[in-house]
N, C-alpha and C positions, 0 to 999 in steps of 0.2 A: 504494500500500500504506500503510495507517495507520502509525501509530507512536504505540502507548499509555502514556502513563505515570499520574502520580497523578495526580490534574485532570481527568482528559480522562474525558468524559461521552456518551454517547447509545446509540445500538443495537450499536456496534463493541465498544463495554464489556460490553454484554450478552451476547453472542458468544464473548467472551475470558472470562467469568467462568462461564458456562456448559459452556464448554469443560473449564476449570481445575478445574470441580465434578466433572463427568464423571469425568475423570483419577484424580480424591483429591484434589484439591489446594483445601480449602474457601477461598474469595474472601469469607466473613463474607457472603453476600446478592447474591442476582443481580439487582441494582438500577439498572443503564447509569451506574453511580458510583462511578472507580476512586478507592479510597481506601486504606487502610495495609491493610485486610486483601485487598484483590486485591493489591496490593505483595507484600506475605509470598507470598501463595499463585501470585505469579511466579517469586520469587525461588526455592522448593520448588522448583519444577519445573526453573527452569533450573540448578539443581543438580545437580536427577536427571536432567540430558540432558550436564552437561559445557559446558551454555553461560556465556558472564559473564553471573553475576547479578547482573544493577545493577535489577533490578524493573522493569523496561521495556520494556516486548512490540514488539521492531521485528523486520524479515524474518524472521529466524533463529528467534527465538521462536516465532514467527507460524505458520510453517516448519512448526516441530517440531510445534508441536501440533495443525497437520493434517493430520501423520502425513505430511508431503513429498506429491510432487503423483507422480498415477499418467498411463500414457499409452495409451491405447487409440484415437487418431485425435482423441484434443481432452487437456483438462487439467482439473486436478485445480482445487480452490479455491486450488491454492498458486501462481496466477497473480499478478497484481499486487495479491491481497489477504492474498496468504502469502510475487508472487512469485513469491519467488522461496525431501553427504559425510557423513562421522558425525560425530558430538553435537558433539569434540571440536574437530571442522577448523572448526565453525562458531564459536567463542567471539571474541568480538571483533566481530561484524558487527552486532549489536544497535546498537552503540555509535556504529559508521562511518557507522550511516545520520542519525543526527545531526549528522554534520561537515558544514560548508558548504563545499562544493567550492569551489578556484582559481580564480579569471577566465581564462577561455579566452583565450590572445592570435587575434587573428583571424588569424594565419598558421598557424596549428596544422594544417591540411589539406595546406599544402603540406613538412609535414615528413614527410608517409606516403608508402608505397612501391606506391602504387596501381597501377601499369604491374606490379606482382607479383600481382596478383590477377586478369587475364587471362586466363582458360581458368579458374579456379578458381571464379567467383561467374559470377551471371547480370549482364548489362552492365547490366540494370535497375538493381541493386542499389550495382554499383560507382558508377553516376551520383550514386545518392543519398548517398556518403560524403563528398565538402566537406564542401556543406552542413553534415551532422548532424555532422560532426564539430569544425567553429569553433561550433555551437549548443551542444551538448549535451559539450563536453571530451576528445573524442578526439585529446588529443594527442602520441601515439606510439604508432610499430607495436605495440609489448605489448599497451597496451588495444586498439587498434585488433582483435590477433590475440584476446585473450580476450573484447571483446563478438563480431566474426562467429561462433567458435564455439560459444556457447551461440546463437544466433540460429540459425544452423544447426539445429543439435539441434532447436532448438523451432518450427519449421517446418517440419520437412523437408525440408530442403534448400532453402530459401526459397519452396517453393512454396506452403504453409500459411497463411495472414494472416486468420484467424477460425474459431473455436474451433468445432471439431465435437462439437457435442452429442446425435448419434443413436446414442442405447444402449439396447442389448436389456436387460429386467428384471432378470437375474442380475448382469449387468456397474453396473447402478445401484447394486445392494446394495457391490458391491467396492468403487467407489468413491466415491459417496457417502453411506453407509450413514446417518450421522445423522441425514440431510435425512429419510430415509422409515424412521422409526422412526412403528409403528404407521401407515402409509398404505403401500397397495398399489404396487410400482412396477408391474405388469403396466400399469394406468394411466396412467402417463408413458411407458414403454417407446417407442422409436423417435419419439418427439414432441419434437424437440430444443425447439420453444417451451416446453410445458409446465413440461421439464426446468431448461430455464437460470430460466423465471421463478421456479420452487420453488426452487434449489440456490443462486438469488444473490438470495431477497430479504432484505429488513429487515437487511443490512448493505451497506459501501462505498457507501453513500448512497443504497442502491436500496430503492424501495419497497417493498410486501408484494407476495407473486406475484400477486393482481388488479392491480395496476400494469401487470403488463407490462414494467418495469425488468431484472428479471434477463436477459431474453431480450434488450431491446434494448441495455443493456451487456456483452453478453458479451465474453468477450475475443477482441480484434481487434490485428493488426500482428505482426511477427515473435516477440514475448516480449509475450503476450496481455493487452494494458492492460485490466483489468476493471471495473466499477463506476462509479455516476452519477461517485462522488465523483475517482475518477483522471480519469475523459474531462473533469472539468470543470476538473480540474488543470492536464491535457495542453491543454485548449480557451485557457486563459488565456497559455500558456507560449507558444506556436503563434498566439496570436491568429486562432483562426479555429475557430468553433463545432463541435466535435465532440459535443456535447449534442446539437441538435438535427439531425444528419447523422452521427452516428455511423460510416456507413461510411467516411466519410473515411481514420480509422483505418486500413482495410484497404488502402484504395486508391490515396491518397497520402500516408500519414504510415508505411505500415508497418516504415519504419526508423528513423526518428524518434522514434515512439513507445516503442521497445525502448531507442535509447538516454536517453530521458526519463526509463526506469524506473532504467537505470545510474545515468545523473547524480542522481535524486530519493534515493537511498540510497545513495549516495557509492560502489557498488561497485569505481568509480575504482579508489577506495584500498587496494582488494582485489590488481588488477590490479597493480599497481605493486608488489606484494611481489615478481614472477617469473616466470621461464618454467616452474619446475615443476610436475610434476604433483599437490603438495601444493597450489600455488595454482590449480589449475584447478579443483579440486575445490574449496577454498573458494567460485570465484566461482559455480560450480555450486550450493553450498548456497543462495548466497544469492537466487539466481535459482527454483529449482525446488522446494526445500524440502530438509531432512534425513529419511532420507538423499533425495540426489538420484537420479531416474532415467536411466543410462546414459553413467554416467563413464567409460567408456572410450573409449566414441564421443566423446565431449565433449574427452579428452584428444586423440583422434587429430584430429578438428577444431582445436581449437587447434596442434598439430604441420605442420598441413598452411597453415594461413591465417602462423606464424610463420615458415615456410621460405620460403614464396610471400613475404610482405612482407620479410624479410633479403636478399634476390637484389637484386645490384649492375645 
């Protein structure tokens, strides 16, 4: 997921300020050049949503402005290019994904209570928790319980690990309505290639839909890594080309890659406020967008992976 502030330049700018136009919120020129008048015309907005306005479009923002991510068997753009409660629970996460997360000590895996998670996860998945968790900062049961519960959620039950894009016409218009302003979706309709290459091109580093980019970064892994620019993130971090084998994602990295998106936007820091259900919703916002889809299930996931890893 980007993180835009003044400086920062190319098609992700173009995106954000066209968005901000949209809204009312004039950005002074939709020219891929944040400068003081997209500043102001962030700052407007994250006023009008209750978020910290420091003029800086990271998750939360991101979030907000597309409109939180919808679920009908795949996800919204508010994947890892949005991502990831109301306006309110969000303030503050803009800011966290700027922090440079703690050095992991390499014992960190064996402070969790993994023998608690037995009958709870599938044994696939428990295998994969060491590992990602001396990698990527899991180190205690709290985050431990508030990443599997949104991973949960946004798979399925972890059976999900790449984004379902087969939607009938009506269900395009719901949820991506922008993408097909003035073009028919009857045209896209059940064509999930089509779909992803229109809905993810010319941002997160993917080319225009003749590319072919949207389609072949779609989101993949438990919390749907999206965009040339994240796989090439994730490819560097992992050392092992997910650019050009993209499935990887799905098939060996899809827990990995979910807590990539944790560690890459500190939602760490989120986790560590609590067990409440004020903070689960936070981490919710920052994963899924504002508001997030299906906080309750997200709470009782968290409740259930929290009891399961406190057992002596």
């Amino acid at each position: 997921m980007p993180v835009l502030k003044q400086g920062s330049l190319g098609p992700d700018v173009t995106n954000l300020q066209q968005q901000l136009k949209d809204l009312g919120f004039d950005p002074n020129g939709v020219d891929e050049n944040f400068g003081p008048g997209t500043r102001n015309a962030v700052i407007a907005f994250q006023q009008s949503k209750g978020l910290q306005a420091d003029g800086i479009a990271g998750p939360a923002t991101l979030a907000a402005l597309d409109g939180g991510s919808a679920s009908d068997g795949g996800s919204d753009e508010a994947t890892t290019d949005s991502a990831a409660g109301g306006a309110t629970a969000a303030a503050g996460d803009d800011a966290a994904a700027n922090v440079e997360p703690s050095p992991v000590p390499s014992s960190a895996a064996g402070a969790l209570n993994l023998n608690g998670l037995t009958g709870k996860l599938p044994a696939a998945v428990i295998a994969q928790i060491p590992d990602t968790a001396v990698e990527f900062g899991i180190t205690s049961n709290l985050r431990l319980a508030h990443f599997l519960a949104q991973c949960a959620l946004e798979s399925i039950g972890f059976t999900a690990t790449v984004e379902n894009l087969n939607y009938r016409a009506a269900r395009l218009m719901q949820i991506f309505p922008k993408y097909f302003r003035g073009v028919d979706p009857a045209a896209y309709a059940n064509n999930p290639t089509k779909i992803g290459n229109r809905v993810y091109a010319n941002r997160m580093g993917n080319g225009d839909e003749a590319s072919g980019d949207g389609f072949k970064f779609r989101g993949r892994g438990y919390i749907q890594l999206t965009g040339k620019n994240n796989y090439t993130s994730f490819s560097t971090f992992v050392g092992e080309d997910c650019v050009a084998n993209p499935d990887l994602v799905a098939t060996k990295y899809p827990l990995a890659s979910a807590a990539f998106y944790f560690k890459s936007n500190n939602i760490w820091a989120i986790c560590d406020r609590g067990a409440d259900d004020a903070t689960v919703t936070r981490v919710s916002v920052a994963v899924n967008g504002s508001p997030p889809h299906a906080v309750p299930e997200r709470i009782q996931n968290f409740k259930t992976f929290m009891s399961a890893l406190s057992q002596v």
